[in-house]
C-alpha positions as CSV (number, residue, x, y, z in Angstrom):
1,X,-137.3,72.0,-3.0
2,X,-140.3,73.7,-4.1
3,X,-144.7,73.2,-3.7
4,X,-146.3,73.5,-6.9
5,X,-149.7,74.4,-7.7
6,X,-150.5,71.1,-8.0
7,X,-148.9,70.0,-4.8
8,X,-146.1,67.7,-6.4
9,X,-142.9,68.2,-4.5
10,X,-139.6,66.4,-5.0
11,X,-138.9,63.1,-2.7
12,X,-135.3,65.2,-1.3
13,X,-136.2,66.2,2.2
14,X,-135.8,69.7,2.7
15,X,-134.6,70.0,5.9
16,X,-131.3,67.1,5.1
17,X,-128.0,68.6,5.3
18,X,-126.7,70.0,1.6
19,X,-124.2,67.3,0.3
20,X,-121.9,70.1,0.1
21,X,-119.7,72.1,2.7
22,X,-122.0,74.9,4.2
23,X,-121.0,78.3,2.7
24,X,-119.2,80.7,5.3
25,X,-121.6,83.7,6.2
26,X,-118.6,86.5,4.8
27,X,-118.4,84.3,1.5
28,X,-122.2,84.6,1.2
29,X,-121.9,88.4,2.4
30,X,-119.4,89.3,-0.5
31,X,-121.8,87.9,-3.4
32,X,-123.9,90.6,-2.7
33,X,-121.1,93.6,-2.4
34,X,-123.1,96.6,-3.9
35,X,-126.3,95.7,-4.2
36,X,-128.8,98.4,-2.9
37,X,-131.5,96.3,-0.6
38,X,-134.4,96.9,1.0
39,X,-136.4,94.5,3.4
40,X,-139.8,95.3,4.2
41,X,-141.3,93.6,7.2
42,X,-145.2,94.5,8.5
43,X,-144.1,95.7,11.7
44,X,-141.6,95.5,14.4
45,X,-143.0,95.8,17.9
46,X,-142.2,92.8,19.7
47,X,-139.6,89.7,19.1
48,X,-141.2,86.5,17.0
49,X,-140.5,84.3,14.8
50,X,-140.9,87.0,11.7
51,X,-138.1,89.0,13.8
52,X,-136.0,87.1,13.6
53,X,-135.7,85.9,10.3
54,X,-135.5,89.6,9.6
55,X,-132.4,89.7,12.0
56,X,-130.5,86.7,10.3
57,X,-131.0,88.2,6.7
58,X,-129.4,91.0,8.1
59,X,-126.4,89.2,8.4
60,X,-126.5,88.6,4.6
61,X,-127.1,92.4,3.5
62,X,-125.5,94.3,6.9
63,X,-126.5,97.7,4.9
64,X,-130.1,97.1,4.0
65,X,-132.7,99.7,4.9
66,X,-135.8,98.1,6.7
67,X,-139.4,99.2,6.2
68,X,-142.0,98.6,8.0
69,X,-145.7,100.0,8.9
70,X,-145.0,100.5,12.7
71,X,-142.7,100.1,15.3
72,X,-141.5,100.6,18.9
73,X,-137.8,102.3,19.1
74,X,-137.2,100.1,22.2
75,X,-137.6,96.9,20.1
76,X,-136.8,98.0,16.3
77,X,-133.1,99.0,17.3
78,X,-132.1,95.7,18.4
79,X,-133.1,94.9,14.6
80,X,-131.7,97.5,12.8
81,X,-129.9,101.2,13.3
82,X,-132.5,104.2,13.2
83,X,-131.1,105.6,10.6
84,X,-131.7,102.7,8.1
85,X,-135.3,102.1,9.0
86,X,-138.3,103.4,7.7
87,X,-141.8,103.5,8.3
88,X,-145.4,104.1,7.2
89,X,-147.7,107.0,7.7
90,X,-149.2,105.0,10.4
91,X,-146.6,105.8,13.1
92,X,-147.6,109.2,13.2
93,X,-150.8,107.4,14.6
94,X,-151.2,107.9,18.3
95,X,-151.1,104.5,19.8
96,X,-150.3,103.1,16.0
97,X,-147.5,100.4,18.1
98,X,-149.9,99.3,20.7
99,X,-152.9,98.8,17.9
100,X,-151.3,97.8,14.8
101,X,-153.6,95.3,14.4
102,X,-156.9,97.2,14.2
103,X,-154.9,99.1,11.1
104,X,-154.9,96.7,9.2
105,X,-157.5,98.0,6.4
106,X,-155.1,101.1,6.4
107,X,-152.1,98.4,5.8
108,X,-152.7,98.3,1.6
109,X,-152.1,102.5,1.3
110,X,-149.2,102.3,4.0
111,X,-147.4,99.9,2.2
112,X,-148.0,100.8,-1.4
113,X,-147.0,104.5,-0.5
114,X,-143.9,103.1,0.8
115,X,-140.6,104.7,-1.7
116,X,-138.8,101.5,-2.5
117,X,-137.4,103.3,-5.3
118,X,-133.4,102.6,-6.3
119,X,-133.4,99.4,-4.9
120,X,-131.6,96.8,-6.6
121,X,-133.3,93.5,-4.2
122,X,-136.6,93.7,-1.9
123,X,-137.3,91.5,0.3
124,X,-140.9,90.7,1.9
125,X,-141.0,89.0,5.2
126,X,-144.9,88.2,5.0
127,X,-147.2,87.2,7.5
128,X,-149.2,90.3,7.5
129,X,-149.5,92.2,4.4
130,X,-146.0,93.2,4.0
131,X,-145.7,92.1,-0.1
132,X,-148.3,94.6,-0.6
133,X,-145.4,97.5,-1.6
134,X,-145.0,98.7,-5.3
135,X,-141.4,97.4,-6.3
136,X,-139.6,99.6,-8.6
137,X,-139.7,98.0,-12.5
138,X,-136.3,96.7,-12.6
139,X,-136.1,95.6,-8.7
140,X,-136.3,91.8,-7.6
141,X,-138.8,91.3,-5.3
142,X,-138.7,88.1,-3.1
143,X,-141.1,87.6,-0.4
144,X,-140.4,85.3,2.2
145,X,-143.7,84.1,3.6
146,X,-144.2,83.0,7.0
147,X,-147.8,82.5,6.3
148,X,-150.8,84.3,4.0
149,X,-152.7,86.1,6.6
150,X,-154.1,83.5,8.3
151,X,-157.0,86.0,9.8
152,X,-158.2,87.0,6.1
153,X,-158.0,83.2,5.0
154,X,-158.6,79.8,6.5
155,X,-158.9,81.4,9.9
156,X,-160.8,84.3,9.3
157,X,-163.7,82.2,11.2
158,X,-162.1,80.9,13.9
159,X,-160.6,84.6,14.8
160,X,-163.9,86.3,14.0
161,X,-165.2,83.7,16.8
162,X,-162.8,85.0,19.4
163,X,-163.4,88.5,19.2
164,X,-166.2,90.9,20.5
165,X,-169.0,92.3,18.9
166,X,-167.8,95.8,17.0
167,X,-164.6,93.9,15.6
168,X,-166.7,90.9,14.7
169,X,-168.7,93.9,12.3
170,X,-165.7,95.5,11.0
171,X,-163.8,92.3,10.3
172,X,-166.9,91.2,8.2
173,X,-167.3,94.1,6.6
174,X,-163.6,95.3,5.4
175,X,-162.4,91.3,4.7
176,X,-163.7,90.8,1.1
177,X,-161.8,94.0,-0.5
178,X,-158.5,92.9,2.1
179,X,-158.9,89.2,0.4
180,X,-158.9,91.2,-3.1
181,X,-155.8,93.1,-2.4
182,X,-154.0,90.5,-0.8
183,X,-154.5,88.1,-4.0
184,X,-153.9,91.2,-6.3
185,X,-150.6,91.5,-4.4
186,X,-149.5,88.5,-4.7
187,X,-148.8,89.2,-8.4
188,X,-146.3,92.1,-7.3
189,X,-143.9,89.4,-5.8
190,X,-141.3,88.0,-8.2
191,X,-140.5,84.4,-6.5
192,X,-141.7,83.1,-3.4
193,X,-140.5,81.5,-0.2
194,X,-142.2,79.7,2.3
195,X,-141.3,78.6,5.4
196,X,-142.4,74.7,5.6
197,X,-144.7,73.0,2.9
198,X,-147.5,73.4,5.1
199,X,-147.6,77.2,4.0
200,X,-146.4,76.3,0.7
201,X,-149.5,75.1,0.3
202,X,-151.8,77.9,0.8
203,X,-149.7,79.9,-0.7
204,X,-151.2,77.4,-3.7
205,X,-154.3,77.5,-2.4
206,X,-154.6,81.5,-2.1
207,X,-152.0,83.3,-4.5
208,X,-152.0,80.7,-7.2
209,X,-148.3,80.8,-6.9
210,X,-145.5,77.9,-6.5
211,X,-142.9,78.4,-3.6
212,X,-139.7,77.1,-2.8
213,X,-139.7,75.6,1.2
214,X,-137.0,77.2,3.5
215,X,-137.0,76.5,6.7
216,X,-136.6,79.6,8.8
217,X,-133.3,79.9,11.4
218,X,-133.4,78.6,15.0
219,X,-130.3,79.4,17.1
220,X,-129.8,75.9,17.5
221,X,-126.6,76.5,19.1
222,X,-128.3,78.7,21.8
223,X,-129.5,75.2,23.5
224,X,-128.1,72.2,24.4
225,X,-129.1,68.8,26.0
226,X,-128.3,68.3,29.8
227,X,-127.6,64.9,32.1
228,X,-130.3,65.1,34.3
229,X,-133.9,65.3,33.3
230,X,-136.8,66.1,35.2
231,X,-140.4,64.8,35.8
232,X,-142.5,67.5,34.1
233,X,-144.0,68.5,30.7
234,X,-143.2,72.0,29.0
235,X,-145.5,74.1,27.1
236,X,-143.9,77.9,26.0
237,X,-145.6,80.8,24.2
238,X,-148.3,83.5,23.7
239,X,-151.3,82.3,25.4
240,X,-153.8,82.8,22.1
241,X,-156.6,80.1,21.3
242,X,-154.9,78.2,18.5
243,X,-152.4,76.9,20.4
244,X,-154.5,74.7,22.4
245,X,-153.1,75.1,25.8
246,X,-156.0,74.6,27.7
247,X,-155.5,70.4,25.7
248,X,-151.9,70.1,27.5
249,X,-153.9,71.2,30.6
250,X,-156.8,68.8,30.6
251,X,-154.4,66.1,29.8
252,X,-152.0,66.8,32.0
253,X,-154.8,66.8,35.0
254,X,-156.5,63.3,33.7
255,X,-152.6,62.3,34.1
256,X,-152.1,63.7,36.9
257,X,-148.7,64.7,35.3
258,X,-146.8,67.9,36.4
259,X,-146.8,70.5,33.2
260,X,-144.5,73.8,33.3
261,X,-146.3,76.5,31.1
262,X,-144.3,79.6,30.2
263,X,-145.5,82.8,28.9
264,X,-148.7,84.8,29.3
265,X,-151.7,86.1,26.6
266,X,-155.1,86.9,26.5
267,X,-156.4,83.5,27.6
268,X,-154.1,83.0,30.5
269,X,-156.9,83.7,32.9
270,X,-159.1,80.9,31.4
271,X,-156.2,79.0,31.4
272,X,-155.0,79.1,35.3
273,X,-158.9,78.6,36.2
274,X,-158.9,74.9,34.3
275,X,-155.7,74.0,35.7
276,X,-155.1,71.5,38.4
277,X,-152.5,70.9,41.1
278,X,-150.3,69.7,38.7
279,X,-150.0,72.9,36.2
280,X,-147.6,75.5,36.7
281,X,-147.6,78.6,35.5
282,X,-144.0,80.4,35.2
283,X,-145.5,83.6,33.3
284,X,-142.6,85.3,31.4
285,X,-139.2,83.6,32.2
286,X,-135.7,84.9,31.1
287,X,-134.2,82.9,28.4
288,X,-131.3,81.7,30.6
289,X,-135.1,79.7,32.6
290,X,-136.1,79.2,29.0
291,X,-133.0,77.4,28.2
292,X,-133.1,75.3,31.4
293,X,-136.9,74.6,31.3
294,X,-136.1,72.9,27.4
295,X,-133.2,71.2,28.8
296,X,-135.1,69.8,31.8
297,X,-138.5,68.7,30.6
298,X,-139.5,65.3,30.1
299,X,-141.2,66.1,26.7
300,X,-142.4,69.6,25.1
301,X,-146.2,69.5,24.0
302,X,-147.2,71.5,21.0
303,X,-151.0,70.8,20.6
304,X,-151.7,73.5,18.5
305,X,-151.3,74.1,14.9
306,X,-148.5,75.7,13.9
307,X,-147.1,77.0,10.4
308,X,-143.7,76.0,11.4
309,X,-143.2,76.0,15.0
310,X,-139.5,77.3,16.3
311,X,-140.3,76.2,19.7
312,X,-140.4,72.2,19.7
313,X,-137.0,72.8,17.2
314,X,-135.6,74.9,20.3
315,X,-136.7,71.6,22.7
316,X,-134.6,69.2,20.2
317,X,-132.5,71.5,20.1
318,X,-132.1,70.8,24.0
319,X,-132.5,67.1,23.5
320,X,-135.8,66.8,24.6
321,X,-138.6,64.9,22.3
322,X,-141.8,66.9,21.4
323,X,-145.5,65.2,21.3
324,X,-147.3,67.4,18.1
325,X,-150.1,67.4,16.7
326,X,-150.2,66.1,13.3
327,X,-150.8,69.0,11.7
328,X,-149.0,72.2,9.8
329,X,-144.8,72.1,10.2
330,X,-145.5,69.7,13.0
331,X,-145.5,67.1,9.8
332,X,-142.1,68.5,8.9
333,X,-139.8,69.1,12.6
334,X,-141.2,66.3,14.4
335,X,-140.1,62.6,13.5
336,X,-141.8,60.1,15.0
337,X,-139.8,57.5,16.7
338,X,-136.5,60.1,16.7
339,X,-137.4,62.9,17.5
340,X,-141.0,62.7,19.2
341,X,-144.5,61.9,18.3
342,X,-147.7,63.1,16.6
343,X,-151.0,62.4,17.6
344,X,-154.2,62.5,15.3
345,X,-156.8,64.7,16.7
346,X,-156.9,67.7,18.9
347,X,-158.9,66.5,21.9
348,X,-157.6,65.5,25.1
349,X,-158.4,61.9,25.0
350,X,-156.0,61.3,22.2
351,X,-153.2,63.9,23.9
352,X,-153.2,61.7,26.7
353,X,-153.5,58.6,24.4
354,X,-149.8,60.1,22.8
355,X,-148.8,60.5,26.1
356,X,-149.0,57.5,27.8
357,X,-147.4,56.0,24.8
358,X,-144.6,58.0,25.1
359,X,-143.9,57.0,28.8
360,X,-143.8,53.8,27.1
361,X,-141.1,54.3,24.9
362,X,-139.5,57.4,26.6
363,X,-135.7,55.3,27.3
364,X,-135.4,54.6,23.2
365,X,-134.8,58.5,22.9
366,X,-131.5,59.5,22.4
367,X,-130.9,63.3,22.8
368,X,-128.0,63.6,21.0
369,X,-129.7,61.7,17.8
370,X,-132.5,64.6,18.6
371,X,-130.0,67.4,18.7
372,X,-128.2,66.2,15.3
373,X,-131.8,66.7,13.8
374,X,-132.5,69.9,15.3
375,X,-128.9,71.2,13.5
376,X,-130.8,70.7,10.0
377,X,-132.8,74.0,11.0
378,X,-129.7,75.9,11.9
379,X,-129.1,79.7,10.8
380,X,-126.3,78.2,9.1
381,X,-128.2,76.1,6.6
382,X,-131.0,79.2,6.6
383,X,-128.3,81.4,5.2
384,X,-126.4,79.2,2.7
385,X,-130.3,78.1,1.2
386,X,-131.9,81.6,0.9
387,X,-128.4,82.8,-0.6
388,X,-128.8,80.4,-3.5
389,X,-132.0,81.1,-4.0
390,X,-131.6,84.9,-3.9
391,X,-128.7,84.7,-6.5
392,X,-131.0,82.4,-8.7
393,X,-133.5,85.0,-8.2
394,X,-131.1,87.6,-9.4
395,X,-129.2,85.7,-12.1
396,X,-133.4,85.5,-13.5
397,X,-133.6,89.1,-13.8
């Protein structure tokens, strides 16, 4: 399925099973025998979401070469072997790892200096401004786009609000030509992927260009539902603005409802000072905790807005229903009355409001109907889907 520019899509959910048998991963593996390919991802310093989707389409092309702008050798060689990744000028940067974010004016020369020549495929994973790169004349590009830089675009506000004084400057003074050369990028990119319809449509929005929706993988059979649940709510991830934590908190205290909240972040300070007696924070768990934590928890709360969201799919994943707000790939994971609920408005009144009318309903769940659902946004269906539309891709050239 695909957004267009003018926002028609077809009535086939994307996320449904294909009517056919799932291709095995060495079939898919042996349509691409001898193909030189390159994947270029904007760096690789940390796990995420972007990670690993990079990781699975490794699976695909076992011999790419990876590019990227920085990285740290601790974490880029559980992704890929030294010798078949490559990076920008900007490593040579002291510090380049720790601050790859204030580089981001420098991204546009990194990338587009970048020698992607002999390659048969390249493949973006974009979220930063990893599409940027100059593509060889007879290569296929395809970028797979997590998001369009959401601190250029419709956030550049919000983010310019949460920073201090001298970034504020620079961010207001280098954005215009970055929005420029983002949009001028976007013509570079042969076909597009995004990864839910919510980014589909800015893509729209920003690049002028239709995308085809894939759902990115989540290593569904990691997690698995469990007999006993427990009285508490679960909140995981980087403690940042946009996810809203401090909303799960405040309704959690007006509830008087016991909340687990993994993870750590730059407003976890904040965060521990507005939480009550009921809120506990479990900082950065193991994933065997993780796993349990999912397994356990009455209902996972994603308050935030999220592009896609692999966390509530890792909770149904574990059986457990998620409350969302109605917003971004929330609209696209999270079925009301199967798998969870949404609520309307990011304030607390109307968290608590979705809440309490879960509690209502909370015995009509059935995890194993919310695992089943969680299986559409397997690696398995991530593979066969991004095959096809790679070979289409190809058989275009």
């Amino acid at each position: 399925m695909s957004v267009t520019l003018d926002g028609s899509r077809t009535d086939i959910p994307v996320a449904s099973p294909s009517a056919r048998p799932l291709r095995a991963e060495a079939e898919l593996r042996d349509r691409f025998a001898g193909l030189r390919v390159a994947i270029v991802h904007y760096w690789l310093v940390g796990p995420g979401g972007g990670e690993n989707v990079v990781k699975t389409m490794l699976r695909l092309f076992p011999t790419a070469d990876v590019f990227t702008l920085v990285e740290k050798p601790a974490y880029s060689q559980t992704i890929v072997p030294r010798e078949r990744l490559h990076t920008s000028f900007l490593q040579r940067i002291p510090g380049a790892a720790r601050a790859h974010r204030a580089l981001l004016p420098l991204a546009p020369m990194a990338l587009e200096n970048l020698d992607l020549e002999g390659y048969d495929l390249i493949i973006s994973s974009e979220s930063g401004p990893a599409k940027g790169i100059m593509p060889p004349l007879k290569a296929v590009h395809v970028c797979y786009c997590h998001s369009p830089m959401r601190y250029i675009w419709d956030q550049f506000h919000q983010y310019r609000r949460d920073t201090g004084l001298i970034k504020r400057i620079v961010m207001s003074l280098t954005v215009a030509r970055l929005r420029q050369w983002d949009a001028v990028s976007a013509m570079r990119v042969d076909r597009f992927i995004a990864n839910s319809h919510y980014v589909a449509s800015r893509i729209a929005k920003y690049y002028r260009r239709d995308a085809e929706v894939i759902y990115p993988p989540v290593e569904v059979q990691d997690f698995s539902p469990v007999e006993q649940v427990e009285d508490f709510y679960l909140i995981t991830g980087r403690h940042v603005s946009y996810k809203r934590v401090d909303l799960a908190i405040q309704a959690c205290n007006q509830l008087r409802r016991r909340l687990i909240i993994t993870g750590s972040g730059p407003e976890t300070a904040a965060l521990r000072r507005l939480a009550g007696p009921t809120i506990e924070f479990v900082g950065q768990c193991s994933f065997a905790d993780l796993q349990s934590f999912y397994a356990r928890a009455r209902a996972f709360l994603m308050p935030g807005e999220e592009d896609f969201g692999i966390a509530p799919v890792e909770a149904m994943a574990s059986g457990r229903p998620v409350i969302a707000f109605a917003s971004g790939g929330a609209l696209e994971t999270v079925v009301p009355g199967l798998s969870g609920r949404h609520f309307a408005e990011q304030s607390v009144a109307s968290l608590v409001a979705a809440m309490t009318a879960f509690e209502a309903e909370e015995a009509s769940f059935d995890p194993a109907a919310i695992r089943a659902h969680a299986e559409k946004f397997s690696r398995e269906h991530f593979l066969d889907r991004f095959a096809t539309f790679v070979e289409a891709a190809l058989q275009r050239r």
